[in-house]
C-alpha positions, -999 to 999 in steps of 0.1 A, spaced: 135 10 80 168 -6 94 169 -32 117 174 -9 149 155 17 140 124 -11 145 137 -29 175 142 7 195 100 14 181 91 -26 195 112 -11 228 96 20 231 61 12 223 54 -27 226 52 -29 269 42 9 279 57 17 314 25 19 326 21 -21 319 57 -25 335 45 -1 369 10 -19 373 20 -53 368 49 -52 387 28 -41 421 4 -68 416 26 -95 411 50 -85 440 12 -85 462 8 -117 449 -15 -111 427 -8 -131 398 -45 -123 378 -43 -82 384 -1 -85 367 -21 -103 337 -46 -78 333 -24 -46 339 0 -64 311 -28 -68 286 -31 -105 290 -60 -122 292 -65 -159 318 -77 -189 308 -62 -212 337 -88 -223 366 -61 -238 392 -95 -257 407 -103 -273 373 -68 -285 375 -70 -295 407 -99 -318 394 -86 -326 361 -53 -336 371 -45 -335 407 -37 -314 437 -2 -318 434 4 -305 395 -20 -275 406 0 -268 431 31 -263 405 9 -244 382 3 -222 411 37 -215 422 46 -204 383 18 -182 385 30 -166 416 63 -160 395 48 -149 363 63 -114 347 36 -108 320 50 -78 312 80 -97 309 69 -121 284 56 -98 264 88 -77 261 102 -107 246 78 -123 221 84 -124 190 76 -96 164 65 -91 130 94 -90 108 107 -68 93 94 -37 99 64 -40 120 60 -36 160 30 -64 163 31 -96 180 38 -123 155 0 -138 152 -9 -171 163 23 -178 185 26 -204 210 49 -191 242 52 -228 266 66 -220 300 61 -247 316 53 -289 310 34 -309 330 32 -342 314 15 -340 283 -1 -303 292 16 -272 300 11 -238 308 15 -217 277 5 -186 263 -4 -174 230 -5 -140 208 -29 -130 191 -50 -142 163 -52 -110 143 -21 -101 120 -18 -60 126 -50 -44 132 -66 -59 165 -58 -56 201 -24 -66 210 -40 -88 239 -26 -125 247 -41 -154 264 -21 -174 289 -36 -209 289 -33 -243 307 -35 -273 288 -25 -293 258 -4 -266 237 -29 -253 208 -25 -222 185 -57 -204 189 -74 -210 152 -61 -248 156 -55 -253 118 -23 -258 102 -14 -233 72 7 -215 57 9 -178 67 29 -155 42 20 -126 56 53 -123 77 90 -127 69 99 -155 93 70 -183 87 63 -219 87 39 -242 92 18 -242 123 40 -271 140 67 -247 137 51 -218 156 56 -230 191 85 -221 212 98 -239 242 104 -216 269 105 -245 297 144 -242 295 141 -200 294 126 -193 327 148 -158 326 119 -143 300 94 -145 327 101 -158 361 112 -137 385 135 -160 398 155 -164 371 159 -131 350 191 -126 362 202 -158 342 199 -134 308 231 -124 316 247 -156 309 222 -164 282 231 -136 261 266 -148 263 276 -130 289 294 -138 324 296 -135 357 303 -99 355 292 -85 326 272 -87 290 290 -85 262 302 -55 250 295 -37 282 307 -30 318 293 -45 346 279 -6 351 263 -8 318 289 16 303 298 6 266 335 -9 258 356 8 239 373 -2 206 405 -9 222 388 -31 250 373 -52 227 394 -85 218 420 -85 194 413 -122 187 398 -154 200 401 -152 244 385 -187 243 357 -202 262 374 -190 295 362 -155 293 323 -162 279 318 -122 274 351 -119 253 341 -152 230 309 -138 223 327 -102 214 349 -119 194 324 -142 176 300 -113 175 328 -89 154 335 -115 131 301 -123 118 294 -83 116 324 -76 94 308 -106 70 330 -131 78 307 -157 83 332 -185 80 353 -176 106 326 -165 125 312 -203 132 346 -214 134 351 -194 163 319 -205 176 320 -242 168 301 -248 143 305 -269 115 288 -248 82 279 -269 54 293 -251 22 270 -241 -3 260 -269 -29 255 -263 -69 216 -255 -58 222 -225 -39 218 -210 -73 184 -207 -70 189 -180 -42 191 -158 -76 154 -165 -83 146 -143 -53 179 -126 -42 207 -109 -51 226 -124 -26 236 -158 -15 237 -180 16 264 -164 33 255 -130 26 217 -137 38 242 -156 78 259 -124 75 226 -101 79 208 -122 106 212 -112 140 228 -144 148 246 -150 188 266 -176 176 284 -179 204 249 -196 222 241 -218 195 257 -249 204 251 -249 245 217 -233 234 210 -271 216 228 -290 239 207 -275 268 171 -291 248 189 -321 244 204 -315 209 186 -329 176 174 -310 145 158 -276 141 152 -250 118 153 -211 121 128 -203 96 144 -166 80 125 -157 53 98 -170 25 122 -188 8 153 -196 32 159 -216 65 187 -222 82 186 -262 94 210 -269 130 217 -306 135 234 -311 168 244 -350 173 252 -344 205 288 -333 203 293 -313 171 265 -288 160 264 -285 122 243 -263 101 235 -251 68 213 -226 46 185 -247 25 166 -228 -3 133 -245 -3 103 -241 -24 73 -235 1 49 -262 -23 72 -291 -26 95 -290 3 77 -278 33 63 -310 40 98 -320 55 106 -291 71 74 -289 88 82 -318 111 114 -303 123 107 -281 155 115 -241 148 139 -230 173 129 -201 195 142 -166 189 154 -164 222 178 -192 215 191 -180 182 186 -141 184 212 -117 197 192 -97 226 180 -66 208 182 -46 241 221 -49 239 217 -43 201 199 -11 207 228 2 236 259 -8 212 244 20 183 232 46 213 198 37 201 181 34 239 197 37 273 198 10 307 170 29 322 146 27 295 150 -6 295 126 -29 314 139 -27 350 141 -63 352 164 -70 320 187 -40 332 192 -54 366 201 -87 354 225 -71 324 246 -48 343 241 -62 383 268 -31 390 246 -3 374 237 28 402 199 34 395 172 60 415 144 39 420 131 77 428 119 81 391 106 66 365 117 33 350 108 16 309 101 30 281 101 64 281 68 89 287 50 105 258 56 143 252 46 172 227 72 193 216 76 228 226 71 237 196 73 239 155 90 256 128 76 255 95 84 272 59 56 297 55 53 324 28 88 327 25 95 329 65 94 302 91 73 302 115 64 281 148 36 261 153 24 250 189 -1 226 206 -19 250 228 -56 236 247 -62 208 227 -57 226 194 -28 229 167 -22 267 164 -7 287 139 0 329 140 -24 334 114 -61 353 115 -95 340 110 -94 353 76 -64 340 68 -75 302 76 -111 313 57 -89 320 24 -72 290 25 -98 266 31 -116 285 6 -87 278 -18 -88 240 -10 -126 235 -15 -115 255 -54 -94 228 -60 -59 249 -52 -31 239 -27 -26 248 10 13 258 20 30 266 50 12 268 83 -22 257 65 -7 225 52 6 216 86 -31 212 103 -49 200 71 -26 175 69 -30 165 109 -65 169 108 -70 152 71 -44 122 70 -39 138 32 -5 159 28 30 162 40 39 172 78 69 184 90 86 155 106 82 165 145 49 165 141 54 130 112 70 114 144 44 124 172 18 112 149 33 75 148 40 77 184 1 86 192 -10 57 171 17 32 180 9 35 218 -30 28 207 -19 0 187 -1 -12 224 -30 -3 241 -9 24 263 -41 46 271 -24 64 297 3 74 272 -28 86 252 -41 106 280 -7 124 289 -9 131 255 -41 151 257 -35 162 288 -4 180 274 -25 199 248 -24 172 216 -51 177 192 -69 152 194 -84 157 157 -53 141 144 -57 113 114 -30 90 103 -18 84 68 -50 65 63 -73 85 78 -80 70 106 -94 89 138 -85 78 174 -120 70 173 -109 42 151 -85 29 173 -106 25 205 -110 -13 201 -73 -15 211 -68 6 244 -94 14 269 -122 29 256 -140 48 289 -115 75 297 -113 82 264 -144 83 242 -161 109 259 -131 133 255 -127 129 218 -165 133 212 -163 162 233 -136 174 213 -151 173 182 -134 142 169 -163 131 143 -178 95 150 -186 90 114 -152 101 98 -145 69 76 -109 56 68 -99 54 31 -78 22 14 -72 16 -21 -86 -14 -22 -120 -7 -5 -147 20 12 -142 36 40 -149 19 72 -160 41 105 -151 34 139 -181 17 149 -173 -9 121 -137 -14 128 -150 -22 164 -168 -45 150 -145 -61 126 -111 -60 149 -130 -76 181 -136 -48 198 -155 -54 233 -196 -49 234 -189 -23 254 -173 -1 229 -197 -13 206 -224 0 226 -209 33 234 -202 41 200 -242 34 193 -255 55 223 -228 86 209 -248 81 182 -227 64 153 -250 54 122 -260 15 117 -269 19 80 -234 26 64 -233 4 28 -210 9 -2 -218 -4 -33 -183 -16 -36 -171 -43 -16 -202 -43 0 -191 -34 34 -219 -35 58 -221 -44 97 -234 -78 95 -212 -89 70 -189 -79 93 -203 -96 119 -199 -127 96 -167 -123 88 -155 -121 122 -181 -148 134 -189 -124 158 -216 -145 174 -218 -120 206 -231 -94 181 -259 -113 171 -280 -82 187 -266 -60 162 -275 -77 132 -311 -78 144 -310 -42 151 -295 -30 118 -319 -53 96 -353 -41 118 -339 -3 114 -329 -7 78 -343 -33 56 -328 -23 27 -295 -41 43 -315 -74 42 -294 -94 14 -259 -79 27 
């Protein structure tokens, strides 16, 4: 997947607008707790246990941030899974705000892809939540745990309220406009855009110009423009060819770099030395001496080098990053008013909105309908009452399972629903696409987006390319609306998921293994779901589930499931 076909998936997905709608109404009541909560993030700050700890005055600060808190906000900028993922980067630290030697600060969370999307926000002494360092290779853009925070004192425009319109300027803008665009939000043409360097005079024009450069590949010119001093490549930048094709300044010219903020970026957190971490086996190292920034691309081997680089601080995305909301306008991937209404307002201050309708990401819908190759004839395909239906008979459907179960092929029509139904086959790519968008928004924990979907006529029997149910996605939106209407549907609590590498699991056990509340948990055992599930393979049970997850609020569980099935007793 190309880079902005994943950012405009992290934009349409990663802050549903029912997150942006909710939160925004609490906060602007003053209710800082309820805009947490409606933007999936959980509270950890007691401003009275401040108040004792520290003093009245400091809680008094803490309080006034609160009060200005965007959740939603924050969590349309954190960072992401590279490179083709829409998940919060795991075990990230988010500091908004110092107070001596604590802060207020929040962090993602601790699971890498499959649990809830949930993050804390946290007062104290900044900590990452599993507290250990190591190293984590399970995403392109890594380090050591030192290297996972990111200073967001100085970037009060990702989620204060009075400040967003400072992204503007931050994004290496002006006054006026963002780069790139008018003041309306309109896009600049080819002949608007500068012909050469304007200088630092006109901010938006610099960063246009710097901007070009570096996409063209001229990464030389590019930080000469900017004002950077690049280090040439030494005789050791051959060992780029152990693990690329490409070299330094091919791997500058593919980051998404706004090197037209670097330097005042620095120079605004005092200058010094940091690193942007880029991939496994590259970082590019800044050294700002406080009036020349310089920098350089180190190939480093992650046993014998890291040690160094894990003292250097990692600088923040938003400090390196090109905004991927202007990104996504330049190519026509998005538009102003699905962005989140905060970030528009502040990039194009001239932009003519209705606040009548709907603002964000963009609703869920089904298409009308859809044609598939059938028997040498297309036909069309609809969701109708819950249910995927095709213009064939009864009979028709009975000789093709009946074909299936003989070990023959399904085509056309037939395919279609075994494959949305089964996980196992090939579907036509509407239908390809409004799969991933159903289990996306779970992954996001948009359960109204879910809902619409249902409400709209989606079968709700659908299974993804692993066979997963929306049963076994319930750990990651809320589960109450929805459980009763897939049971009612038919949606089968025991259908298991399938991986090479291991049995299926059910959706009672990837409650359990993905920190799904005790609610759910207890929900899925009064509808019924089995305890007793073993396979002889990796020996997949519930309570060595429960000890993999140290799920000590499960405790009950384990009781339960070695009183009801003593066979389970050594697993």
């Amino acid at each position: 997947m190309d880079t902005i076909a994943r950012l405009r998936r992290i934009r349409r997905y990663a802050v549903p607008r029912s997150m942006i709608e909710r939160g925004a109404g609490r906060r602007l009541a003053g209710d800082w707790r309820g805009a947490c909560a409606a933007a999936g993030m959980d509270v950890e700050v007691d401003l009275a246990d401040v108040a004792r700890l520290r003093d009245s005055e400091i809680a008094g600060r803490v309080e006034d941030a609160l009060l200005h808190l965007v959740p939603d906000l924050v969590r349309w900028h954190a960072p992401r899974i590279e490179p083709h993922r829409t998940s919060l980067a795991p075990d990230h630290v988010l500091v908004l705000a110092e107070y001596g030697m604590d802060a207020l600060y929040v962090t993602t969370p601790t699971w890498l892809i499959n649990g809830p999307q949930r993050m804390v926000l946290r007062f104290g002494a900044p900590r990452r939540p599993r507290g250990e360092a190591h190293y984590c290779s399970d995403y392109t853009r890594t380090g050591f745990w030192r290297n996972l925070i990111h200073p967001w004192m100085d970037a009060r425009h990702l989620w204060d309220d009075r400040h967003t319109a400072e992204l503007r300027e931050r994004c290496g803008g002006d006054a006026e406009r963002a780069p790139f665009f008018h003041p309306d939000g309109t896009l600049r043409t080819a002949g608007e855009l500068p012909a050469s360097d304007p200088g630092p005079g006109d901010p938006a024009g610099h960063a246009e110009w710097v901007t070009l450069l570096h996409e063209r590949g001229e990464v030389e010119a590019a930080f000469a423009a900017a004002g950077i001093e690049l280090t040439p490549p030494g005789p050791e930048s051959e060992k780029f060819r152990e693990h690329y094709t490409i070299g330094p300044y091919e791997q500058l010219a593919r980051m998404p770099l706004a090197l037209a903020r670097l330097e005042p970026e620095i120079r605004r957190l005092g200058g010094g030395r940091f690193q942007i971490p880029w991939t496994q086996h590259a970082a590019v190292l800044l050294d700002h001496d406080g009036e020349r920034l310089r920098a350089e691309v180190l190939e480093y081997d992650a046993y014998y080098e890291m040690e160094e680089l894990q003292e250097m601080p990692m600088l923040a995305d938003a400090s390196w990053r090109r905004l991927p909301d202007l990104d996504l306008l330049r190519y026509g991937r998005t538009s102003p008013e699905s962005l989140h209404p905060l970030v528009r307002d502040a990039l194009f201050p001239e932009r003519v909105t209705s606040h009548e309708g709907p603002v964000g990401p963009p609703d869920p819908v089904l298409p009308s309908q859809v044609r598939v190759r059938c028997g040498g004839d297309w036909h069309e395909i609809v969701f109708r009452n819950g249910v995927l239906e095709i213009p064939h008979s009864t009979q028709e459907r009975d000789r093709e399972r009946a074909l299936l179960a003989l070990g023959g092929e399904m085509g056309g029509c037939h395919a279609a629903v075994h494959a949305w139904t089964s996980g196992s086959g090939r579907l036509p790519r509407v239908l390809r696409e409004l799969r991933r968008d159903v289990f996306e928004r779970a992954r996001h924990g948009d359960t109204e987006g879910i809902v619409r979907l249902l409400d709209l006529g989606l079968d709700p029997r659908v299974r993804d390319e692993h066979g997963r149910t929306l049963l076994h996605v319930l750990h990651l939106v809320d589960h109450e609306p929805l459980l009763p209407r897939l049971l009612a549907a038919g949606v089968d609590i025991e259908a298991e998921d399938r991986f090479e590498d291991g049995a299926g699991l059910t959706a009672l056990h990837k409650a359990v293994e993905h920190d799904g509340s005790v609610a759910l948990i207890r929900a899925l055992l009064d509808a019924g779901a089995r305890i007793d599930l073993f396979d002889q393979g990796d020996e997949t049970t519930l309570p060595r589930l429960i000890d993999r997850g140290n799920r000590h609020d499960l405790e009950w569980l384990r009781e339960r499931v070695f009183e009801e099935c003593p066979d389970l007793e050594g697993y």
